[in-house]
Structure formats: C-alpha cells, structure tokens
N, C-alpha and C positions, 0 to 999 in steps of 0.2 A: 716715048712710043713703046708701046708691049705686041709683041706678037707671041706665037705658039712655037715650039719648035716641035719637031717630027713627035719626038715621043708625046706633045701635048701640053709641055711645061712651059708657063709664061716667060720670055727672057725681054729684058730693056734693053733697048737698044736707044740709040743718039735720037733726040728730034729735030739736029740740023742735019745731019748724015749721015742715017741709018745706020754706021757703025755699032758690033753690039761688043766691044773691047774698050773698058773704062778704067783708068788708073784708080785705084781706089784710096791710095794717098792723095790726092788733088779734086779726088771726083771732078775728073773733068775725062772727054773722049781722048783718047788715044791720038783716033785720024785727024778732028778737028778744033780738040780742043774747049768745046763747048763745056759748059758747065753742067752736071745732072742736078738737077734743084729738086728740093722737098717736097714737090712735086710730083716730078718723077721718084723719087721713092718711095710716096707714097701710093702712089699707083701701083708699083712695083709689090711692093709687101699686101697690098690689097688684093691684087690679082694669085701670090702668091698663096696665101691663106683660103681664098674661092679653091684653086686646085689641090691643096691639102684638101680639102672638106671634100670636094667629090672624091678624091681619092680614098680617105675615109669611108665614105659612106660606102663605093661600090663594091661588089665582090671580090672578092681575088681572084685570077684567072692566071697567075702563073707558076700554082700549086699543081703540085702531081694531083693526080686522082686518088682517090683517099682508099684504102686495100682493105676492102670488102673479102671476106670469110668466104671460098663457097660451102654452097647449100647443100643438109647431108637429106 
C-alpha cells in the first residue's frame, strides 16, 4: 500500500496492517510480520520515480528571491 506523507512523498506501508516500519533485513513488517513482496517494491520505486520527476520538473519555491540591482 503507498500513501503520501505531509510533505507529499510516497511511503509503503504494510497491506495487512498499515504499518509503515519494515525490517529491511527480512523485508517483512515489523507489527505483523508480513512479507513486502516485489510487488510492493515495485510499486514503491515506481511511485518514487513519478515524485522525483514532478519534483524535477516544478520550480523551486524555497529559494530566496534572487537580489535584483536597484534602478539608477
């Protein structure tokens, strides 16, 4: 399962129990133990690559404003 988090970034979490905490030695959930299958990772890497790319593409918006000369 992929959801957004606040800032917008895709995170995986469990598709038995929402859990988003995965041992990454075992890939399996943390709470339940589930397995993350190639599946979920590739969901995962797909959805991450989508969010690169728009964040590529957009403008920056948390540059200073760029210091304009004034005018003689």
């Amino acid at each position: 399962m992929i959801f957004s988090n606040p800032s917008g970034a895709p995170e995986l979490a469990c598709d038995q129990c929402g859990c988003r905490w995965f041992d990454r030695m075992t890939n399996t959930c943390y709470e339940c133990g589930a397995a993350v299958t190639p599946e979920n990772l590739a969901e995962i890497e797909a959805a991450l690559a989508e969010f690169a790319a728009r964040r590529a593409a957009a403008p920056p918006t948390d540059l200073p404003p760029a210091s304009i000369p004034p005018s003689r």
